[in-house]
N, CA, C and O atoms as CSV, one atom per row, in Angstrom:
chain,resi,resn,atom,element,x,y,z
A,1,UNK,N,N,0.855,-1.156,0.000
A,1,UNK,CA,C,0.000,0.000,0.000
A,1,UNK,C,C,0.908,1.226,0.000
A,1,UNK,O,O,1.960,1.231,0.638
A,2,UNK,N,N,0.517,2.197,-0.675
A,2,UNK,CA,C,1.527,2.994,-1.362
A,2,UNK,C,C,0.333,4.720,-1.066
A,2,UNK,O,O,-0.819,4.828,-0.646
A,3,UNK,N,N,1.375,5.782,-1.544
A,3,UNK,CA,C,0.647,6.597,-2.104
A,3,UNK,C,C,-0.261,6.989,-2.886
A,3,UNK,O,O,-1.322,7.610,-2.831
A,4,UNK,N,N,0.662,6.281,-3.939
A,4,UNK,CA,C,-0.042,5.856,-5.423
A,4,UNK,C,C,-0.932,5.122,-5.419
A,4,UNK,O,O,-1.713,5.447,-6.314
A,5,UNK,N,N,-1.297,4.185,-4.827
A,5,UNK,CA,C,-2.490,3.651,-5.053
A,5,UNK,C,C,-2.925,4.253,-4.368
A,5,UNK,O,O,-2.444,5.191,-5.004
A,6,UNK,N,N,-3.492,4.782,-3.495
A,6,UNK,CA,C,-4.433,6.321,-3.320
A,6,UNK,C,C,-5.006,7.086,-4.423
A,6,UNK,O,O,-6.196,7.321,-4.632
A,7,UNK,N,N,-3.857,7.485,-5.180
A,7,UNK,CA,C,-3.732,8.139,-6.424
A,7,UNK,C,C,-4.860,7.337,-7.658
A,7,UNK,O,O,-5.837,7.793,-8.252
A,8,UNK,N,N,-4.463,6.510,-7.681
A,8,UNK,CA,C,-4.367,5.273,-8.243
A,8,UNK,C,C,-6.273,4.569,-8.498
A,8,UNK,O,O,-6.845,4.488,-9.585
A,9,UNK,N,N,-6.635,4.317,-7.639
A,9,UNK,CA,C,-8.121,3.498,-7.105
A,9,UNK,C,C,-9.028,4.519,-6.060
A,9,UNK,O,O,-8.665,5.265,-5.151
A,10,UNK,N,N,-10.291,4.216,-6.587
A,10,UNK,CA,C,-11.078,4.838,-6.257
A,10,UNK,C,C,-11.153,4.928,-5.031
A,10,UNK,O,O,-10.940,5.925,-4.340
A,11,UNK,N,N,-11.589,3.446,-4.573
A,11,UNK,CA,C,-11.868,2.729,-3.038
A,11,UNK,C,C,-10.747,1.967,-2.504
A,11,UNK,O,O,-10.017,1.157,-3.075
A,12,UNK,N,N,-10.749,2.489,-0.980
A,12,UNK,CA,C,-9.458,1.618,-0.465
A,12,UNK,C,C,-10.037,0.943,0.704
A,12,UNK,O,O,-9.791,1.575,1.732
A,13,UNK,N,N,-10.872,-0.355,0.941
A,13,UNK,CA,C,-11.317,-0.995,1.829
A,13,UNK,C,C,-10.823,-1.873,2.950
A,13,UNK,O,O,-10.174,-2.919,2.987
A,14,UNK,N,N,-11.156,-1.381,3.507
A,14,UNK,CA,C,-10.395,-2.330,4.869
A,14,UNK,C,C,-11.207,-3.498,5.665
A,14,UNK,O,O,-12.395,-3.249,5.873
A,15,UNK,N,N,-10.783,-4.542,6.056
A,15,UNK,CA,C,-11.567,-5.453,6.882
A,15,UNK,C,C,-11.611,-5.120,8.039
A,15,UNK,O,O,-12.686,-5.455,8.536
A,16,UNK,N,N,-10.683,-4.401,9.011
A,16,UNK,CA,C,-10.912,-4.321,10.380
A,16,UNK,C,C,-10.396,-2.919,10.335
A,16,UNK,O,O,-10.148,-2.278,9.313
A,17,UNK,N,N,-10.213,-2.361,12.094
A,17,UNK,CA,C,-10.265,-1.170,12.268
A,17,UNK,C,C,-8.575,-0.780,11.845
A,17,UNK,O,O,-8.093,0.223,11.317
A,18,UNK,N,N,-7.757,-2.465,12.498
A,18,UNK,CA,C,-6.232,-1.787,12.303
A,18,UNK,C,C,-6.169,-2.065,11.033
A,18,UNK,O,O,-6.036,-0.898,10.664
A,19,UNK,N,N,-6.155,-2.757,9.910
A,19,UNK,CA,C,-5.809,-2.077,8.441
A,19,UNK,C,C,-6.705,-1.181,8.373
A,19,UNK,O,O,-7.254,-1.290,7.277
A,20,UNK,N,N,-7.058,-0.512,8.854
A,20,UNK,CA,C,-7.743,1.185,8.060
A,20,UNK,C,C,-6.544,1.682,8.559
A,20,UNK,O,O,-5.571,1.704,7.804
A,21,UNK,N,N,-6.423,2.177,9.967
A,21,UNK,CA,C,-5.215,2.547,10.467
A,21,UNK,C,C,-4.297,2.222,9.456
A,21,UNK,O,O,-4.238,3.034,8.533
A,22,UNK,N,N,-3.465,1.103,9.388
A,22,UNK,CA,C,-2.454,1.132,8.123
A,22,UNK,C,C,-2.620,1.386,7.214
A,22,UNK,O,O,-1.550,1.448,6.608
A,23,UNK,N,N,-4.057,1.794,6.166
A,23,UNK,CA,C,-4.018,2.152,4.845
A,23,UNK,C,C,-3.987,4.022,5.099
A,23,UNK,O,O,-3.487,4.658,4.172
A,24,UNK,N,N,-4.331,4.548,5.901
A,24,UNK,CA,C,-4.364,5.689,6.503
A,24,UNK,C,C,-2.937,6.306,6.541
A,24,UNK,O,O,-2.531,7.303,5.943
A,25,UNK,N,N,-2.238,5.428,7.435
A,25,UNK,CA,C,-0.480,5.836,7.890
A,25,UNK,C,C,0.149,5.812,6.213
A,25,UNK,O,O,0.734,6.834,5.855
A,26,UNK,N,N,0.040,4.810,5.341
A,26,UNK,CA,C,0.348,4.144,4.474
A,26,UNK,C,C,0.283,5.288,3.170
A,26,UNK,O,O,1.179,5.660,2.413
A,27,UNK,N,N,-1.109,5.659,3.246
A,27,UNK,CA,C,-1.157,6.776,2.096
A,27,UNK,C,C,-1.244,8.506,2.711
A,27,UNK,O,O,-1.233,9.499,1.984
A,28,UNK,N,N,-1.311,8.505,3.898
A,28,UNK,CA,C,-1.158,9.856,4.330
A,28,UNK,C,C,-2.428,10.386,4.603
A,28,UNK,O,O,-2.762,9.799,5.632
A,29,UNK,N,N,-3.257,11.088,4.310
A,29,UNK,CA,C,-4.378,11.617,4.639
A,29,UNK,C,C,-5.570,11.102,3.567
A,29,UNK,O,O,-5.123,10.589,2.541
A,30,UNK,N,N,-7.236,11.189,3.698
A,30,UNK,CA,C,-7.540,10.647,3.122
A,30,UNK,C,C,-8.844,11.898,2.934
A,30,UNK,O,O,-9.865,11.845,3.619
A,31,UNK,N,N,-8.575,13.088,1.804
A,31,UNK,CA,C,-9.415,13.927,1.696
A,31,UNK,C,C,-10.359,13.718,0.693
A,31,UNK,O,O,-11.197,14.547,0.339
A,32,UNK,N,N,-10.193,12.463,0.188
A,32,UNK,CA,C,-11.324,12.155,-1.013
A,32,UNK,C,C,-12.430,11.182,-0.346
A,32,UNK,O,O,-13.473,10.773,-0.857
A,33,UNK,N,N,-11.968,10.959,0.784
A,33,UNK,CA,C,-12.386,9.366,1.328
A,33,UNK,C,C,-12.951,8.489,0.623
A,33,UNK,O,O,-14.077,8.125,0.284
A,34,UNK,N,N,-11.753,8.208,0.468
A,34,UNK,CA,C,-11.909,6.647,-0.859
A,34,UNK,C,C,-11.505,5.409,0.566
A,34,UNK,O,O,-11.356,4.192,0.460
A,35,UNK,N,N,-11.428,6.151,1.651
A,35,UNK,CA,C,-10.765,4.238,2.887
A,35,UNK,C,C,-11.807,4.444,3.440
A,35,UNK,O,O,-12.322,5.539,3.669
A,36,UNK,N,N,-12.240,3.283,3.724
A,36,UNK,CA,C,-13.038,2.727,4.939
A,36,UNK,C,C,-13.506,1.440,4.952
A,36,UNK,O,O,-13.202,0.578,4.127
A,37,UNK,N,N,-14.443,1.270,6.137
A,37,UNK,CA,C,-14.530,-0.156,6.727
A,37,UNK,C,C,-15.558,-1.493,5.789
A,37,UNK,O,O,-16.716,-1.733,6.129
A,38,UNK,N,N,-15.171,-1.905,5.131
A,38,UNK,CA,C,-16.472,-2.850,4.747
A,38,UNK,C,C,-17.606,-2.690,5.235
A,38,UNK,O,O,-18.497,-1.946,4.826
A,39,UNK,N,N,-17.609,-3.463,6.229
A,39,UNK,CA,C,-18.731,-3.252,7.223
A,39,UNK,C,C,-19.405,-1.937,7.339
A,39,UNK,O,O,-20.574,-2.086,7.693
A,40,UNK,N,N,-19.023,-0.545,7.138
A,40,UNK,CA,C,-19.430,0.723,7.464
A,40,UNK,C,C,-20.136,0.612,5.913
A,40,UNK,O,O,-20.311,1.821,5.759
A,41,UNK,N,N,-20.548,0.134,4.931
A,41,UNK,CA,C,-21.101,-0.031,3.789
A,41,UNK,C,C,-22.606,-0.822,3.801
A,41,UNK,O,O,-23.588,-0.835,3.059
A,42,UNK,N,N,-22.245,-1.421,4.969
A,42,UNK,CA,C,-24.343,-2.064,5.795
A,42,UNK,C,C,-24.440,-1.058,6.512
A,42,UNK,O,O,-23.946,0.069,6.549
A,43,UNK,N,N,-25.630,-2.034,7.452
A,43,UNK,CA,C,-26.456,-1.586,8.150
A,43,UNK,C,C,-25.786,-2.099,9.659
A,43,UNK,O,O,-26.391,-1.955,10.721
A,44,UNK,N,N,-24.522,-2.676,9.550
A,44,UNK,CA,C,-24.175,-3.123,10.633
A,44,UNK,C,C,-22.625,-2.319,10.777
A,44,UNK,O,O,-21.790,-3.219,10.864
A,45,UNK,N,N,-22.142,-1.360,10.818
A,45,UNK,CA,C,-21.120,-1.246,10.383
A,45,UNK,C,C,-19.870,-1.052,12.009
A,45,UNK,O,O,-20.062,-0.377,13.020
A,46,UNK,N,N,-18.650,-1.954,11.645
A,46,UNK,CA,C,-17.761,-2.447,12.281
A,46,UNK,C,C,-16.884,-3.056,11.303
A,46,UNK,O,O,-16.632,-2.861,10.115
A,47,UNK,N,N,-16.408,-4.065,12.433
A,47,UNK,CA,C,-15.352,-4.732,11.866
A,47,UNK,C,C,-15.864,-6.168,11.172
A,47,UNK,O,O,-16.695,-6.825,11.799
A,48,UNK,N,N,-15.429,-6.605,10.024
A,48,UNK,CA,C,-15.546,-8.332,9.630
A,48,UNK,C,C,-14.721,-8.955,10.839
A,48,UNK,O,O,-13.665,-8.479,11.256
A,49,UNK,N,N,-15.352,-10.091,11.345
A,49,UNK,CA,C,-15.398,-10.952,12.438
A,49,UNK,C,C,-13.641,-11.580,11.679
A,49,UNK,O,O,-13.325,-11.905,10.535
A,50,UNK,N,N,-12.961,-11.522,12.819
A,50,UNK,CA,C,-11.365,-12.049,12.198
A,50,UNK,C,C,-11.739,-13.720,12.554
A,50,UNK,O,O,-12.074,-14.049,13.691
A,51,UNK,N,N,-11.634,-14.681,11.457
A,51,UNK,CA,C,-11.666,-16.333,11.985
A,51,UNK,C,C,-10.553,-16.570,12.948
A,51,UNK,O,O,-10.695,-17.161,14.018
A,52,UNK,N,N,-9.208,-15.968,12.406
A,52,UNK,CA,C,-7.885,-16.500,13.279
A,52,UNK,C,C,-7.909,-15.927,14.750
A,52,UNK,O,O,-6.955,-16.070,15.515
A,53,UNK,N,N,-9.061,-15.275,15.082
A,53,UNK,CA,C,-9.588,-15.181,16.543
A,53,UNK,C,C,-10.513,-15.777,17.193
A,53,UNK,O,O,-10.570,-16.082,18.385
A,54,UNK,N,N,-11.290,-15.942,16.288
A,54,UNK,CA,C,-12.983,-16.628,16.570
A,54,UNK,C,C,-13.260,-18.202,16.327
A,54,UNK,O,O,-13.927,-18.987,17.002
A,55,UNK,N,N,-12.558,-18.391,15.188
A,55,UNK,CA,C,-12.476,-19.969,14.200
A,55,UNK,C,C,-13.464,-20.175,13.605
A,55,UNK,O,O,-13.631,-21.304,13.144
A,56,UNK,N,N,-14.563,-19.047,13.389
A,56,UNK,CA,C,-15.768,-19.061,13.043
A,56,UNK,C,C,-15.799,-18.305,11.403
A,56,UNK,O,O,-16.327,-17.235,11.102
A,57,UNK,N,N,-15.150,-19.132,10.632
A,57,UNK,CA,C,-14.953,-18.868,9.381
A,57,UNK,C,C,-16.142,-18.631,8.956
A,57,UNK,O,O,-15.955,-17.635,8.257
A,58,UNK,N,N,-17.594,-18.947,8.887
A,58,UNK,CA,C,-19.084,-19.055,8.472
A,58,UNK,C,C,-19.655,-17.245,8.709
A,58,UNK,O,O,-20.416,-16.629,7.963
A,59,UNK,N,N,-18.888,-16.666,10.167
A,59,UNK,CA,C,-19.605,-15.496,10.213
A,59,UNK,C,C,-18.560,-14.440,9.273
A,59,UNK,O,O,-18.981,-13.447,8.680
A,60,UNK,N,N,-17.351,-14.818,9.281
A,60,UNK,CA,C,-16.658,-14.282,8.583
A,60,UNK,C,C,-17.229,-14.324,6.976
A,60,UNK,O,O,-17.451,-13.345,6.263
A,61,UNK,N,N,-17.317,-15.072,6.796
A,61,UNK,CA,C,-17.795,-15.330,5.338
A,61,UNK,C,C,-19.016,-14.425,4.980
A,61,UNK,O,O,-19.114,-13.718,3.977
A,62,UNK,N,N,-20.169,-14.614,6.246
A,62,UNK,CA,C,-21.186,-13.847,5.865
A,62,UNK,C,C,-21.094,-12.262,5.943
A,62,UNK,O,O,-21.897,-11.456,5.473
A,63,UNK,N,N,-19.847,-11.987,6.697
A,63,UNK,CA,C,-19.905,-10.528,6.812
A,63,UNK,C,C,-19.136,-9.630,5.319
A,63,UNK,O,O,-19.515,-8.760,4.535
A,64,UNK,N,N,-18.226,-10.225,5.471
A,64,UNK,CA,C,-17.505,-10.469,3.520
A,64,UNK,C,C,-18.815,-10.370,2.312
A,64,UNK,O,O,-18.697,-9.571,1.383
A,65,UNK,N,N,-19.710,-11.014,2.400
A,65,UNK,CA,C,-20.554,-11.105,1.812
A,65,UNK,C,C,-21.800,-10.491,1.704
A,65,UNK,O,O,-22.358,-10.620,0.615
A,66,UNK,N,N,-22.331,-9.897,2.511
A,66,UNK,CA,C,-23.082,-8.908,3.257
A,66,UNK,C,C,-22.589,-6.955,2.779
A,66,UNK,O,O,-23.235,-6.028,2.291
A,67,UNK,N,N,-20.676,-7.164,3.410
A,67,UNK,CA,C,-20.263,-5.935,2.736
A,67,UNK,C,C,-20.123,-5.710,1.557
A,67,UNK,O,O,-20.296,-4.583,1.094
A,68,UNK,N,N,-19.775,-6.762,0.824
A,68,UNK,CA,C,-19.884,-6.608,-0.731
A,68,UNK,C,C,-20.665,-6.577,-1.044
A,68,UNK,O,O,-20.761,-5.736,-1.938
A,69,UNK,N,N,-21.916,-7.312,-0.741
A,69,UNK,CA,C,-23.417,-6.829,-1.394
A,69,UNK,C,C,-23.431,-5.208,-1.098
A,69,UNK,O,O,-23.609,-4.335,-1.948
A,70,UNK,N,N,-23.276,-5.077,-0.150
A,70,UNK,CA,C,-23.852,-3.165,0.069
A,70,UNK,C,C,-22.770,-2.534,-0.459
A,70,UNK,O,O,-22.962,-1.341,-0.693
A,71,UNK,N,N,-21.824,-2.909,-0.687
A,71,UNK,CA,C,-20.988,-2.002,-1.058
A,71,UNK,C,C,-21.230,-1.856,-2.906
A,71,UNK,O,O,-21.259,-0.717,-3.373
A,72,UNK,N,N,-21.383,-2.997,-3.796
A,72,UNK,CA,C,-22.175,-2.883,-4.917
A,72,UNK,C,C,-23.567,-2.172,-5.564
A,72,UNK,O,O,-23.901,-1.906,-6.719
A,73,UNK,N,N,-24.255,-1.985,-4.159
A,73,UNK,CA,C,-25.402,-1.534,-4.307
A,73,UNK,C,C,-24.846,0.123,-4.031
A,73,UNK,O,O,-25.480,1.011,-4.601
A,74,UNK,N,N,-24.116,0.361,-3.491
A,74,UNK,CA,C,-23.544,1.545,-3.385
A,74,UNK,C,C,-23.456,2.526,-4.832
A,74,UNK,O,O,-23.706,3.693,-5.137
A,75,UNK,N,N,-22.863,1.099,-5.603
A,75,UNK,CA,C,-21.780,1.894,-6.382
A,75,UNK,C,C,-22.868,1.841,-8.018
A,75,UNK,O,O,-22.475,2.254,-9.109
A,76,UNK,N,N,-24.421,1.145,-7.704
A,76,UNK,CA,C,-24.735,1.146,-9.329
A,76,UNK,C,C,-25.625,2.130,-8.967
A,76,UNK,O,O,-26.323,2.676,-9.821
């Protein structure tokens, strides 16, 4: 994660709160706000459930899936 891709891509999405933090540090300020949270794209908005904490790959999956639906519906 670069400047340039800032530059670069529209949307810069993050799964949890600390990669926003790193795409943030990473590209410097974010006055177009093209970063943010998956999840902040529902109706539920947070973090996607991490499995390598939970082991609950199924809610992970649905939240992945859930943000991409809204986040598509966003964008047509």
């Amino acid at each position: 994660m670069t400047r340039r891709d800032y530059e670069t891509y529209d949307y810069l999405i993050a799964m949890d709160r600390n990669n926003l933090r790193n795409i943030v540090r990473f590209v410097g300020s974010d006055p177009e706000h093209k970063v943010s949270l998956l999840m902040d794209h529902t109706s539920r908005p947070g973090d996607v459930a991490d499995p390598w904490y939970t082991g609950d790959f199924e809610a992970t999956w649905q939240d992945v899936l859930e943000g991409c639906t809204a986040l598509l519906e966003e964008l047509r």
